[in-house]
N, CA, C and O atoms as a MOPAC input file, in Angstrom:
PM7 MOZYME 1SCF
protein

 N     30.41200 1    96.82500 1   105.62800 1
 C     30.87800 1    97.79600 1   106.58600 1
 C     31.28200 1    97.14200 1   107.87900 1
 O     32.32000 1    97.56500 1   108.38600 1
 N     30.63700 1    96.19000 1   108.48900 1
 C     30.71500 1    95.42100 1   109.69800 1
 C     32.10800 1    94.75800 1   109.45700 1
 O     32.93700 1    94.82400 1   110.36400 1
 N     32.38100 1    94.19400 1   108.41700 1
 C     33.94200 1    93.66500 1   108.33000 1
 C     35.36200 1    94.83000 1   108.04400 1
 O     36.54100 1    94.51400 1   107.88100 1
 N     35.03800 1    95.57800 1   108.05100 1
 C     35.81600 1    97.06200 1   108.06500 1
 C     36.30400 1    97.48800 1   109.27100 1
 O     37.41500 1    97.90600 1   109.59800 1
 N     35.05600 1    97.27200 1   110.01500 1
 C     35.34200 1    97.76900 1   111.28800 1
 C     35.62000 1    96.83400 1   111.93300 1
 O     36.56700 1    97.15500 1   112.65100 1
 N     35.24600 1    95.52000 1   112.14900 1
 C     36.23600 1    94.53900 1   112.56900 1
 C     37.92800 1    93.98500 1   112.55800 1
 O     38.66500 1    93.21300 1   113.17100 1
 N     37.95800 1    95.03400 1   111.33000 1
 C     39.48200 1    95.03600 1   110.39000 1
 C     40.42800 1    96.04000 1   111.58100 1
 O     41.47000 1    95.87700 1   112.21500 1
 N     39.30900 1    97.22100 1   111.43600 1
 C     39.90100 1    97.93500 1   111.63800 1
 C     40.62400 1    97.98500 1   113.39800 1
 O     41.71800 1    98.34600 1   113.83000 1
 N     39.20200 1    97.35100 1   114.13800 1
 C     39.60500 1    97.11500 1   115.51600 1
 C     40.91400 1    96.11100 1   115.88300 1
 O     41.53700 1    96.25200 1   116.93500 1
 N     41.19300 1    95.25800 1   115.05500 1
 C     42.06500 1    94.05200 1   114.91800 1
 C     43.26900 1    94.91200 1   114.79300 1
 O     44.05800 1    94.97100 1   115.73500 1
 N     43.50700 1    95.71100 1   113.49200 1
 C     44.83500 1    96.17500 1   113.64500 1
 C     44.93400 1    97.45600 1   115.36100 1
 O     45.93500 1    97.72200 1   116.02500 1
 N     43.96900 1    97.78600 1   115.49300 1
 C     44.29300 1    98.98300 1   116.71300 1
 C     44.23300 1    97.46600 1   117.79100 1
 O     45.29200 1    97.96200 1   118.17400 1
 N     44.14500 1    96.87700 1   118.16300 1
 C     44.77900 1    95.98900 1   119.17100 1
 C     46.03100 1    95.22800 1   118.98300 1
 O     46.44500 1    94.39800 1   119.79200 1
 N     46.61100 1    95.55100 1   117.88000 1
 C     47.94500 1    94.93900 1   117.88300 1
 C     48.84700 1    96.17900 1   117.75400 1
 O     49.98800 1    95.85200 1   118.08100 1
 N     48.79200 1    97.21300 1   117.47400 1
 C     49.66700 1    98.28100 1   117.80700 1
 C     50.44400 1    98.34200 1   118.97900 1
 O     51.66800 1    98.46000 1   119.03100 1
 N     49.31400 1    98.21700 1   120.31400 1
 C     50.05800 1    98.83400 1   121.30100 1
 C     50.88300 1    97.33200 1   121.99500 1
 O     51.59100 1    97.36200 1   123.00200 1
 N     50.50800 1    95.80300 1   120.99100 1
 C     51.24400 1    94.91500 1   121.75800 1
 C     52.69000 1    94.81900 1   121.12700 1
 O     53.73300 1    94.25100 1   121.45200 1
 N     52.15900 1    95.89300 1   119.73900 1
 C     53.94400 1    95.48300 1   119.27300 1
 C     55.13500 1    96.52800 1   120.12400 1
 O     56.30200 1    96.26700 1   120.41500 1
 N     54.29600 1    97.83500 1   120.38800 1
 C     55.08800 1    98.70300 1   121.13000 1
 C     55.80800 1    98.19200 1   122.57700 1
 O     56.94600 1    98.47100 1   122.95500 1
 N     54.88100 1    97.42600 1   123.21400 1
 C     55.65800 1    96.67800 1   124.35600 1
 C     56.80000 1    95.60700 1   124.14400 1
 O     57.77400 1    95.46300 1   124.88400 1
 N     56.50800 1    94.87500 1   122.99500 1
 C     57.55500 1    93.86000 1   122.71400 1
 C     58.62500 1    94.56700 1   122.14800 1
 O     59.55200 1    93.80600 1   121.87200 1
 N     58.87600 1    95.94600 1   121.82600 1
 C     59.81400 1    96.58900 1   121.04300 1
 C     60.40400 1    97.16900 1   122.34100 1
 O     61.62100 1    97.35500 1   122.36800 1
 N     59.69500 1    97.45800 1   123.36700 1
 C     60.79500 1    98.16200 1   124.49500 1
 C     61.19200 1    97.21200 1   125.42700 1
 O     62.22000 1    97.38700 1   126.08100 1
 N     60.19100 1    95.79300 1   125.62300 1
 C     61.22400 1    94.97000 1   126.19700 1
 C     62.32600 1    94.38900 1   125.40200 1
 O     63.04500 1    93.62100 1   126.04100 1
 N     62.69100 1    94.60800 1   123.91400 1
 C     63.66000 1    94.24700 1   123.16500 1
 C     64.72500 1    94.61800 1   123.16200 1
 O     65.77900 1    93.98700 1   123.08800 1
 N     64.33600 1    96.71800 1   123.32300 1
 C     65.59300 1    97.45700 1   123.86500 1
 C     66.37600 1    97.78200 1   125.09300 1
 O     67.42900 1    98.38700 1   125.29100 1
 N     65.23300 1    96.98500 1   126.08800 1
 C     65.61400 1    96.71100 1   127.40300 1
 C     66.53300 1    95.90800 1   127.74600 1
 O     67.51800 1    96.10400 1   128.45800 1
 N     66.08100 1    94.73500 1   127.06400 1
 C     66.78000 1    93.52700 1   127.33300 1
 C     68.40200 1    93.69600 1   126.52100 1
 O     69.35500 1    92.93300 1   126.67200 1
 N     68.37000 1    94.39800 1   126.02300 1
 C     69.56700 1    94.49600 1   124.67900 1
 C     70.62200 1    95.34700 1   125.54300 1
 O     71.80800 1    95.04000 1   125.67000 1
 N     69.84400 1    96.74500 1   126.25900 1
 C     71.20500 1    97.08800 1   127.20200 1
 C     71.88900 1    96.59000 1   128.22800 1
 O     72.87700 1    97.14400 1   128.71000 1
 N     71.29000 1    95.26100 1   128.71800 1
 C     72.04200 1    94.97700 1   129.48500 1
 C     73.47900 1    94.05600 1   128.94500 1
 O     74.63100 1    94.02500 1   129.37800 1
 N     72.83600 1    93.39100 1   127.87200 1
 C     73.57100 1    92.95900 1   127.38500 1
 C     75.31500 1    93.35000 1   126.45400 1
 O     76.23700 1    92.58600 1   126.16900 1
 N     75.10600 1    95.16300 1   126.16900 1
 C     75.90800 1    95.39000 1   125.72500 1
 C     76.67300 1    96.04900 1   126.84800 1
 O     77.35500 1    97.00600 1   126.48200 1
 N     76.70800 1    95.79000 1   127.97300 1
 C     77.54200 1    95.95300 1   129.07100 1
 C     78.02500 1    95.21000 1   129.33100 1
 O     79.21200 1    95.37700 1   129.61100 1
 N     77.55000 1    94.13700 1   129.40200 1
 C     78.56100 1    92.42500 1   129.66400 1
 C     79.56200 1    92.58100 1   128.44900 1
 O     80.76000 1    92.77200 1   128.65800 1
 N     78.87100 1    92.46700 1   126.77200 1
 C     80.12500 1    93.08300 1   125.95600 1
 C     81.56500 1    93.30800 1   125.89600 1
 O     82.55900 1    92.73800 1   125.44700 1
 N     81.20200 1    94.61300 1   126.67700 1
 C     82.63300 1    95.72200 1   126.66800 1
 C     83.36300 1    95.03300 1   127.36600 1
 O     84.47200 1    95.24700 1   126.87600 1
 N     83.48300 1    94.39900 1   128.12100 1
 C     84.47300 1    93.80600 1   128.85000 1
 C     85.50400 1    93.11800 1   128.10900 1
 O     86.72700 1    93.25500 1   128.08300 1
 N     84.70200 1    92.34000 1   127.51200 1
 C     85.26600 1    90.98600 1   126.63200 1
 C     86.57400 1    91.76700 1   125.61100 1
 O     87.74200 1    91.42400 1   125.42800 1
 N     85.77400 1    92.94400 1   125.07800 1
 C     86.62600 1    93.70300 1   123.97700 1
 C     88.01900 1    94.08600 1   124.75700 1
 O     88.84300 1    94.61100 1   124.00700 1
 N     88.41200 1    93.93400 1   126.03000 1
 C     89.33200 1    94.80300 1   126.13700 1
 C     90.91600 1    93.50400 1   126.33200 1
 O     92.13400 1    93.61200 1   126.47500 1
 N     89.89100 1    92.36500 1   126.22000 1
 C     91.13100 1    91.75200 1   126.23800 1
 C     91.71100 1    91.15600 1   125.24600 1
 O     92.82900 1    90.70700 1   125.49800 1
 N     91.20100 1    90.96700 1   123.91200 1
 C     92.06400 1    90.69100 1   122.38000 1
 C     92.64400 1    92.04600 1   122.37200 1
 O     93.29200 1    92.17500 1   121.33300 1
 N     92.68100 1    93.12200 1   123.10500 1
 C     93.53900 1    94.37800 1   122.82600 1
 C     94.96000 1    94.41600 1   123.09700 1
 O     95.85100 1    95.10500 1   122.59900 1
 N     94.98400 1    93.19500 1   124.33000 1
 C     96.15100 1    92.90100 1   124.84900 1
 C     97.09200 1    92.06700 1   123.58500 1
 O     98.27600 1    92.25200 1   123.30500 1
 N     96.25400 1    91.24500 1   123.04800 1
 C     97.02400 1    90.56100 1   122.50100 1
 C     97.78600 1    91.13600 1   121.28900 1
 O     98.63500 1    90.42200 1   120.75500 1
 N     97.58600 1    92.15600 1   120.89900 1
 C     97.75600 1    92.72200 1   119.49300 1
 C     99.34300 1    93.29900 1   119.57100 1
 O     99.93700 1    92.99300 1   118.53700 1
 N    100.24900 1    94.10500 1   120.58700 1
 C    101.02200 1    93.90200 1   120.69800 1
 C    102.21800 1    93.04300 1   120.15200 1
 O    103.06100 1    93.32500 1   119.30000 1
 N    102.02100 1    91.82500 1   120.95800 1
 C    102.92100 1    90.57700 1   120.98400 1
 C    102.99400 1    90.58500 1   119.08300 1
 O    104.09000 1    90.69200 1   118.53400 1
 N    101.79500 1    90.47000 1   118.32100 1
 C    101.84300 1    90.27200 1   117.24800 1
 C    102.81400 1    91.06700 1   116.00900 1
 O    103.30500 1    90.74500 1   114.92700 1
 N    102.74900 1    92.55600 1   117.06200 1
 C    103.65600 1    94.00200 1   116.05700 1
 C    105.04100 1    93.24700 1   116.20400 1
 O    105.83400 1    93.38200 1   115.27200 1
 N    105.49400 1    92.28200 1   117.54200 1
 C    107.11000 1    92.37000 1   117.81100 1
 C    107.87700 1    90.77700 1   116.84700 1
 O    109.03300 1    90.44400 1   116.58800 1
 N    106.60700 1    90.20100 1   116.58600 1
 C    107.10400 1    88.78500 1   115.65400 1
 C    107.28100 1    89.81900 1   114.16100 1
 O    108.42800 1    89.72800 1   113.72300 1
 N    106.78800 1    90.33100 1   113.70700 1
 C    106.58600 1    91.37900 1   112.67200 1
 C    107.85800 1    91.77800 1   112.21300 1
 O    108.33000 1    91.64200 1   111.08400 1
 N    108.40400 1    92.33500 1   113.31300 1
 C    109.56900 1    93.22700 1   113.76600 1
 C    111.18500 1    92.10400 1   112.65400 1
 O    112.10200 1    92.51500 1   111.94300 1
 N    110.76700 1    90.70900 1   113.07000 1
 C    111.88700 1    90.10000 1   112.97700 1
 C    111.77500 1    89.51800 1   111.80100 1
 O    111.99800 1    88.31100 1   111.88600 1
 N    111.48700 1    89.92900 1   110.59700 1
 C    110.78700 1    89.27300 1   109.64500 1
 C    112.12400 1    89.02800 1   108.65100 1
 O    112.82700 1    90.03300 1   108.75700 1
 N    112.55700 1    88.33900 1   107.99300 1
 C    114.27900 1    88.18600 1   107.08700 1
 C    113.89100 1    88.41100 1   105.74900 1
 O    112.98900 1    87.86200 1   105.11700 1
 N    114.97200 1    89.60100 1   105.27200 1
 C    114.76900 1    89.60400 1   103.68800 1
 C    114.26800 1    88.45100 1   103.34100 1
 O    113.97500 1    87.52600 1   104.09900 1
 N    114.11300 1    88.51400 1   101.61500 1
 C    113.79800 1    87.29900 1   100.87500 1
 C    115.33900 1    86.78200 1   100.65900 1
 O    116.16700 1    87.64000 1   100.96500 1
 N    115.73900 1    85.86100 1   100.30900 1
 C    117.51500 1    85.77600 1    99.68100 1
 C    117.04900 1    86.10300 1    98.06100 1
 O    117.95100 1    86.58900 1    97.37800 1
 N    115.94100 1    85.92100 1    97.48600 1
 C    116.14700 1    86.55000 1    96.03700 1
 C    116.37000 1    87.88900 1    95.13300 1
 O    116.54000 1    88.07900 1    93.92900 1
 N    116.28200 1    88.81200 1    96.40300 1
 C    116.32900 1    90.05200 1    96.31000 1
 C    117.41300 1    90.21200 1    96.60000 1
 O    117.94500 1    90.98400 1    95.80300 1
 N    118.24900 1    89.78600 1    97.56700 1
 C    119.76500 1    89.89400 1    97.96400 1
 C    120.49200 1    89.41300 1    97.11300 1
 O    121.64600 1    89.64600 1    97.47300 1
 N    120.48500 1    88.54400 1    95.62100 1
 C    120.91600 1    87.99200 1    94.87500 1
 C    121.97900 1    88.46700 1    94.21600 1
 O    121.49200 1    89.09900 1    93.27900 1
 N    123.20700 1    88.53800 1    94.15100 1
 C    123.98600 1    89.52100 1    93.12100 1
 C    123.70300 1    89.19700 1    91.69200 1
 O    123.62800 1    88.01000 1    91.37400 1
 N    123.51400 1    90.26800 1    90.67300 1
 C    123.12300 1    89.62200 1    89.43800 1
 C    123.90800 1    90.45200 1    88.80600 1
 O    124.47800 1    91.34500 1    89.43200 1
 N    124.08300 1    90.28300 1    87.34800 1
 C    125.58300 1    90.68000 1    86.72900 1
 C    124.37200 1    91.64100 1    85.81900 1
 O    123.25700 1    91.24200 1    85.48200 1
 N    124.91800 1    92.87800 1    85.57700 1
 C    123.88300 1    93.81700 1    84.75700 1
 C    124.32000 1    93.52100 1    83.40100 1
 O    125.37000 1    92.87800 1    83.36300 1
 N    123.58400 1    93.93700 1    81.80600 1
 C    123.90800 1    93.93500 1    80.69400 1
 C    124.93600 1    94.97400 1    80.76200 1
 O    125.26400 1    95.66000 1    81.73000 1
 N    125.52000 1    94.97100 1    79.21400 1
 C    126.53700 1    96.18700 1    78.71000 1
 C    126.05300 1    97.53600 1    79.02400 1
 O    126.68300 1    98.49200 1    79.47700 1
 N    123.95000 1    97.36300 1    78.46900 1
 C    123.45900 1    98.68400 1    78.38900 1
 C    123.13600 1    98.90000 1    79.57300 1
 O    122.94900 1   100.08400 1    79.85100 1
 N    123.03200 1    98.30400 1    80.21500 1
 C    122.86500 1    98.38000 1    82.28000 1
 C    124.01000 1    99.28600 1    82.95800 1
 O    123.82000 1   100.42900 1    83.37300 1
 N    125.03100 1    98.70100 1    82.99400 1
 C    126.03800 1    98.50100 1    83.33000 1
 C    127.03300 1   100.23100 1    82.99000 1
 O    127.80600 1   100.70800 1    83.82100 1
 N    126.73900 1   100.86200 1    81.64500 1
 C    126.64600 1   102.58700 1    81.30700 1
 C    126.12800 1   102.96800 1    82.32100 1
 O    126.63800 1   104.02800 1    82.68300 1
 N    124.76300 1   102.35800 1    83.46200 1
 C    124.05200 1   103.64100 1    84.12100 1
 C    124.59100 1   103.51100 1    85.44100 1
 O    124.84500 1   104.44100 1    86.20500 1
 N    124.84100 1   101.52700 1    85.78200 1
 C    124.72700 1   101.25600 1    87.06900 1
 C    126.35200 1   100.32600 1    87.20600 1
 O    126.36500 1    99.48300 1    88.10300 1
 N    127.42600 1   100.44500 1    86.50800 1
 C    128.05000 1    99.79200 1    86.89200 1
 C    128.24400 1    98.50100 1    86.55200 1
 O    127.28300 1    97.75500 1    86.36400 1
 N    129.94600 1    97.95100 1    86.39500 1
 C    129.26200 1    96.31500 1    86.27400 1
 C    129.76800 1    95.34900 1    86.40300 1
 O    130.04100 1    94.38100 1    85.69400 1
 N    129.99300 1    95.85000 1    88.09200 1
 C    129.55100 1    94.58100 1    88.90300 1
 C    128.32600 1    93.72500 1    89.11200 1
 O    127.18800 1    93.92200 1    88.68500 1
 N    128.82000 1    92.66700 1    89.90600 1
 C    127.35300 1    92.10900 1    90.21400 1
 C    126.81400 1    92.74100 1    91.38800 1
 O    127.60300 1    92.82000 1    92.32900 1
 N    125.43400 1    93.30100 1    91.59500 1
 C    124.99200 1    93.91800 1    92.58400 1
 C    123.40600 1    92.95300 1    92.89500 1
 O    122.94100 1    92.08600 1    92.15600 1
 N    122.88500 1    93.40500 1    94.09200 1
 C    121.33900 1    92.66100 1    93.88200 1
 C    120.31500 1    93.56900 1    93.31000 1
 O    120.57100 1    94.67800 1    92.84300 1
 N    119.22500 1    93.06800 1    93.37000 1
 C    118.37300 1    93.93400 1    92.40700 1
 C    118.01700 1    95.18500 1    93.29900 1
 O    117.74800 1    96.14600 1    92.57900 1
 N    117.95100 1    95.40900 1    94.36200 1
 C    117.66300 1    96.81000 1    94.85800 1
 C    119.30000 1    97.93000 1    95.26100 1
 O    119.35500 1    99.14100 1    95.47800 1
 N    120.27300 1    97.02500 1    95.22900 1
 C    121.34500 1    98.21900 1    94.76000 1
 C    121.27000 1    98.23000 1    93.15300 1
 O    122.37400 1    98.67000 1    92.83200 1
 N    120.68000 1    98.02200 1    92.19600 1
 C    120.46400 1    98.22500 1    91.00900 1
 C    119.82300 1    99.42000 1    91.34800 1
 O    120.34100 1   100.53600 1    91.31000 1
 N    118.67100 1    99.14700 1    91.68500 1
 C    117.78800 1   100.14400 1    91.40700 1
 C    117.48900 1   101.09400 1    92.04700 1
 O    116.51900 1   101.73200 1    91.63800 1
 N    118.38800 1   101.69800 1    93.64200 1
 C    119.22900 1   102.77200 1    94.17300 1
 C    119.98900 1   103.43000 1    92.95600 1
 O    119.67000 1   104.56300 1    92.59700 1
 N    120.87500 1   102.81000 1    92.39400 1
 C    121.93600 1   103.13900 1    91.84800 1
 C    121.05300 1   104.07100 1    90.31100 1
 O    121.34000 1   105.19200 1    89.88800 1
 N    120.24100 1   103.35500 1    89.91500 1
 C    119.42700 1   103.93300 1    89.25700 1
 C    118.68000 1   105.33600 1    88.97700 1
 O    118.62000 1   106.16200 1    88.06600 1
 N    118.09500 1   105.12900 1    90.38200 1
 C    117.57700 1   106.29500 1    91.18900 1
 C    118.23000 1   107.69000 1    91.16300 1
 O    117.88100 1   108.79300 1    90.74200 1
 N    119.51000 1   107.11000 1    91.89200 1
 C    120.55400 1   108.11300 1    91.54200 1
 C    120.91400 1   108.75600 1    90.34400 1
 O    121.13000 1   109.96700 1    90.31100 1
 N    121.02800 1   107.67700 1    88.88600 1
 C    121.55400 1   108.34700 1    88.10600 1
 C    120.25200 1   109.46500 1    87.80100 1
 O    120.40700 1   110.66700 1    87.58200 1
 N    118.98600 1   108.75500 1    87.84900 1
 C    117.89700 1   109.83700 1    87.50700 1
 C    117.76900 1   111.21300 1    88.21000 1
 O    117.28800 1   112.15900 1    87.58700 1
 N    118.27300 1   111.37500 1    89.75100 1
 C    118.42500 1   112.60000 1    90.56500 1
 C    119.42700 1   113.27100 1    89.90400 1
 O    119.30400 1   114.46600 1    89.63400 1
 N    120.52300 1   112.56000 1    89.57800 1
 C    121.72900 1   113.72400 1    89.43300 1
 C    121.58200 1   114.37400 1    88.42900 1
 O    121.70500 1   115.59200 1    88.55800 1
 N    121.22400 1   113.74300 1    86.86100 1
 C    120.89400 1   114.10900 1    85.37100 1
 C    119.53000 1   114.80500 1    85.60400 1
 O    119.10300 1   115.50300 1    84.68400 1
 N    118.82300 1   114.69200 1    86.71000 1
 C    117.40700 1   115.73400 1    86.59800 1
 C    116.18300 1   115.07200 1    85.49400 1
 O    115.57300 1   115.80100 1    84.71100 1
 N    115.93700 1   113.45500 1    85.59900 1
 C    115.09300 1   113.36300 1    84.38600 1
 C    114.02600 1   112.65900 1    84.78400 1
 O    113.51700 1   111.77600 1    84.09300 1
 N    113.51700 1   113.08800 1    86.20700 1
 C    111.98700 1   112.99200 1    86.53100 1
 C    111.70000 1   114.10800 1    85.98400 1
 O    112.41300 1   115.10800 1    86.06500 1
 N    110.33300 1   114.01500 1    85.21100 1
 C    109.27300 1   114.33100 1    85.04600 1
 C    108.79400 1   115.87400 1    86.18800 1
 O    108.37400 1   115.72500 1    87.33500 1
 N    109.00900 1   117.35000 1    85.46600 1
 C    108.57000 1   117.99000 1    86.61100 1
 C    107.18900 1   117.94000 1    86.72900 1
 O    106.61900 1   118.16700 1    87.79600 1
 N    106.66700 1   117.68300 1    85.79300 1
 C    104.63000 1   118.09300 1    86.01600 1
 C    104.37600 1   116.46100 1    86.75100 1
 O    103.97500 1   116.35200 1    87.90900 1
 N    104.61600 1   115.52300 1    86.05800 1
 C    103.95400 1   114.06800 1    86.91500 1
 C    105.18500 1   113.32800 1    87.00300 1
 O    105.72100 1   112.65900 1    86.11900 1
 N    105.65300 1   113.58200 1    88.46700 1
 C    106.78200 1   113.19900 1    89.27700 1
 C    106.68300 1   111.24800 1    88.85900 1
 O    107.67000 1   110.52100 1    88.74700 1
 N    105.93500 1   111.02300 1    88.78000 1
 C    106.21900 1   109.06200 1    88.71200 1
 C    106.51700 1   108.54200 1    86.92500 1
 O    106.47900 1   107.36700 1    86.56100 1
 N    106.90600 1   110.14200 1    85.68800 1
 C    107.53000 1   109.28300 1    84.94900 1
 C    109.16200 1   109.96200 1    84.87400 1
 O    109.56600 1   110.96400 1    85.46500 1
 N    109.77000 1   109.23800 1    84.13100 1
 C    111.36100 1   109.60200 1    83.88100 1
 C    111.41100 1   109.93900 1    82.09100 1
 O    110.97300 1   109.39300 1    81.07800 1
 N    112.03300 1   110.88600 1    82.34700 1
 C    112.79100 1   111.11900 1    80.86200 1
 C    114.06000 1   110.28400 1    80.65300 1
 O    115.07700 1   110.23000 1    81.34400 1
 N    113.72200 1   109.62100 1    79.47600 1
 C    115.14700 1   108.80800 1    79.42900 1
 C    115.75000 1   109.53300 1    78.78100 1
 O    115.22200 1   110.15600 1    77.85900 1
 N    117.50400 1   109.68500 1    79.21500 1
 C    118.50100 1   110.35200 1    78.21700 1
 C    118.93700 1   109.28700 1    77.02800 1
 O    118.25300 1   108.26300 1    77.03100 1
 N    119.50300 1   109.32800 1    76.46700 1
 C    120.28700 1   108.16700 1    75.52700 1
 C    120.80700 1   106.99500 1    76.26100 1
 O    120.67700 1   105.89400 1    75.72600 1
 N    121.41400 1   107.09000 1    77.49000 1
 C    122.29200 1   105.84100 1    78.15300 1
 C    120.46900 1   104.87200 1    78.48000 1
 O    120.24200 1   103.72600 1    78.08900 1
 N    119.71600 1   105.53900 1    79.06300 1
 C    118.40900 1   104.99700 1    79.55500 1
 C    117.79000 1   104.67500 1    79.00700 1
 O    117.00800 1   103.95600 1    79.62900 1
 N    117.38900 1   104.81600 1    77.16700 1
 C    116.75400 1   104.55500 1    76.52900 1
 C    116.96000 1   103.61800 1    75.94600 1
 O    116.02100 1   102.99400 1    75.45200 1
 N    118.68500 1   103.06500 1    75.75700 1
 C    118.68200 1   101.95400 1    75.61100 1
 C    118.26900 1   100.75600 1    76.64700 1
 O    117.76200 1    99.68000 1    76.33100 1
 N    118.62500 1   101.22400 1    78.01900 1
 C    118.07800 1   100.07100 1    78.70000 1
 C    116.29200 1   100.10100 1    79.00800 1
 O    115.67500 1    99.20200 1    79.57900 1
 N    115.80000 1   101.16400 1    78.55500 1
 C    114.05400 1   101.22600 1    78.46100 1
 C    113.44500 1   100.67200 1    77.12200 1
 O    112.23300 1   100.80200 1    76.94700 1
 N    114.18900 1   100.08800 1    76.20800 1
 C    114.19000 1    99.17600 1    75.60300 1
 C    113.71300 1   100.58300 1    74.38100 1
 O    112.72100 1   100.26500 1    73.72400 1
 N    114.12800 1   101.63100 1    74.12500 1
 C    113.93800 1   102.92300 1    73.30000 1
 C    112.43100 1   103.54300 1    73.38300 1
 O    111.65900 1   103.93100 1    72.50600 1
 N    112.35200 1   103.48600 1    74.56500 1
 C    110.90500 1   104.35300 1    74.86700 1
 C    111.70100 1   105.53900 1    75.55100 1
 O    112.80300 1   105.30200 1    76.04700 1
 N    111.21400 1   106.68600 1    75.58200 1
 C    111.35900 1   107.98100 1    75.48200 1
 C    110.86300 1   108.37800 1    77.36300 1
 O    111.60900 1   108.63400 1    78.30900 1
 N    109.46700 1   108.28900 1    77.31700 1
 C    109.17600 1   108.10300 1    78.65900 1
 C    108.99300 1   107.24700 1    79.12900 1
 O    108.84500 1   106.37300 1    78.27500 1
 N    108.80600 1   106.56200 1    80.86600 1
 C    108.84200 1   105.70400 1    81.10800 1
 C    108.07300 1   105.52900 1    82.70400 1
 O    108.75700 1   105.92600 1    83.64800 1
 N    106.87200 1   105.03100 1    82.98200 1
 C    106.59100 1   105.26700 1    84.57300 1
 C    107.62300 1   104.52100 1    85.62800 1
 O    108.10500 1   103.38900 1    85.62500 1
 N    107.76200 1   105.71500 1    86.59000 1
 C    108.55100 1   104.67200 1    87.89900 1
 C    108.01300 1   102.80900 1    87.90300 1
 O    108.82900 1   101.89000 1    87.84100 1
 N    107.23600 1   102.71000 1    87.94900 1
 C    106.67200 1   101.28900 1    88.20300 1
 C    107.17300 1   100.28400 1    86.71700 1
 O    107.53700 1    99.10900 1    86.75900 1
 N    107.08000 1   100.98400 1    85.71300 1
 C    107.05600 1    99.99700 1    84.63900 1
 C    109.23200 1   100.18500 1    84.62300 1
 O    109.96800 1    99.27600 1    84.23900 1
 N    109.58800 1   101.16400 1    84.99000 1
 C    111.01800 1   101.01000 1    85.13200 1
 C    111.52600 1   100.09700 1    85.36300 1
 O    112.22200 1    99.63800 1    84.45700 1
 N    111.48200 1    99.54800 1    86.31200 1
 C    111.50500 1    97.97700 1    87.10600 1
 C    111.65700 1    96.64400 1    86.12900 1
 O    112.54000 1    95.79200 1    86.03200 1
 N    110.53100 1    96.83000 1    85.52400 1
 C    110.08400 1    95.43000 1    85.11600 1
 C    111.07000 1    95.88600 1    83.66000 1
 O    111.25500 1    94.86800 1    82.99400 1
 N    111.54100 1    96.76700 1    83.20000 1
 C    112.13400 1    96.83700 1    81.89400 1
 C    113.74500 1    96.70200 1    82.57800 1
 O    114.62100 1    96.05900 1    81.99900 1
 N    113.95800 1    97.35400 1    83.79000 1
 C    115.25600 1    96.76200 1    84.13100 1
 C    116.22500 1    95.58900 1    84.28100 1
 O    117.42800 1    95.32900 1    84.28300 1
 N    114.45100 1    94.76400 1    84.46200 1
 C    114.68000 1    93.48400 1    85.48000 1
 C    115.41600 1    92.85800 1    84.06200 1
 O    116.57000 1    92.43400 1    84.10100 1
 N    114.75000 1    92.85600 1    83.04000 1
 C    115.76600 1    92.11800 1    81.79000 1
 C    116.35800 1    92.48500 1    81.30400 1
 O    116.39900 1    91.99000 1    80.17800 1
 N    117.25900 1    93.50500 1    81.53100 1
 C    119.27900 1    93.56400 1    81.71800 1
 C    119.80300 1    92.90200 1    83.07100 1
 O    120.88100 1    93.35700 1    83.45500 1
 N    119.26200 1    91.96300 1    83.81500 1
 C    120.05100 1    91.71900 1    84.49500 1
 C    119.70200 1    90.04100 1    84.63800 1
 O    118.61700 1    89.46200 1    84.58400 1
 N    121.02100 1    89.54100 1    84.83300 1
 C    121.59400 1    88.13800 1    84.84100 1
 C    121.77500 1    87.38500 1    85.74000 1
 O    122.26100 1    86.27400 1    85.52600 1

């Protein structure tokens, strides 16, 4: 019993020393997050300058590339040589005018006959995978 209560007195004298070291901790801590704020306001400046290098950034030249479309290309888009994103404007277009997005899930296309040959005879087709089946009709 005598070591119980020795136990017990030991922890009630360290209670109230941890409570003091915990408020000089939060003491000491506000002053510090006032010096802080200061500091923050000047990488704010710099962020700016960074949007206007951004600004001036140059196509790729591989995208500007004129490339000569296939036979089965060439039914939807023409056939000249164009680069790959007037291809795939031109594309776009033929899909707005013929009406063969998808009304329930707008990101696939119905291919008509001219499209299915260049979708390599898949029927539907997602916007995204369009692309990559285009990219090989063109030269």
């Amino acid at each position: 019993m005598a070591t119980a209560k020795k136990a017990a007195k030991k922890t009630a004298a360290k209670k109230p020393a941890a409570k003091k070291s915990a408020a000089k901790k939060t003491a000491a801590k506000k002053p510090a997050a006032k010096k802080a704020a200061p500091a923050k306001k000047k990488p704010a400046a710099k962020k700016p300058a960074a949007k206007k290098t951004a600004a001036k950034r140059k196509p790729n030249a591989a995208f500007m590339k004129a490339m000569t479309p296939s036979a089965m290309l060439a039914a939807v888009v023409g056939s000249t040589p164009m680069p790959r994103t007037e291809v795939t404007k031109k594309i776009w277009d033929y899909i707005k005018k013929n009406k063969l997005q998808d009304s329930i899930n707008r990101r696939l296309i119905n291919a008509d006959e001219k499209l299915k040959a260049v979708f390599g005879g898949k029927g539907k087709v997602s916007m995204f995978e369009m692309t990559k089946l285009v990219s090989n009709h063109l030269k």
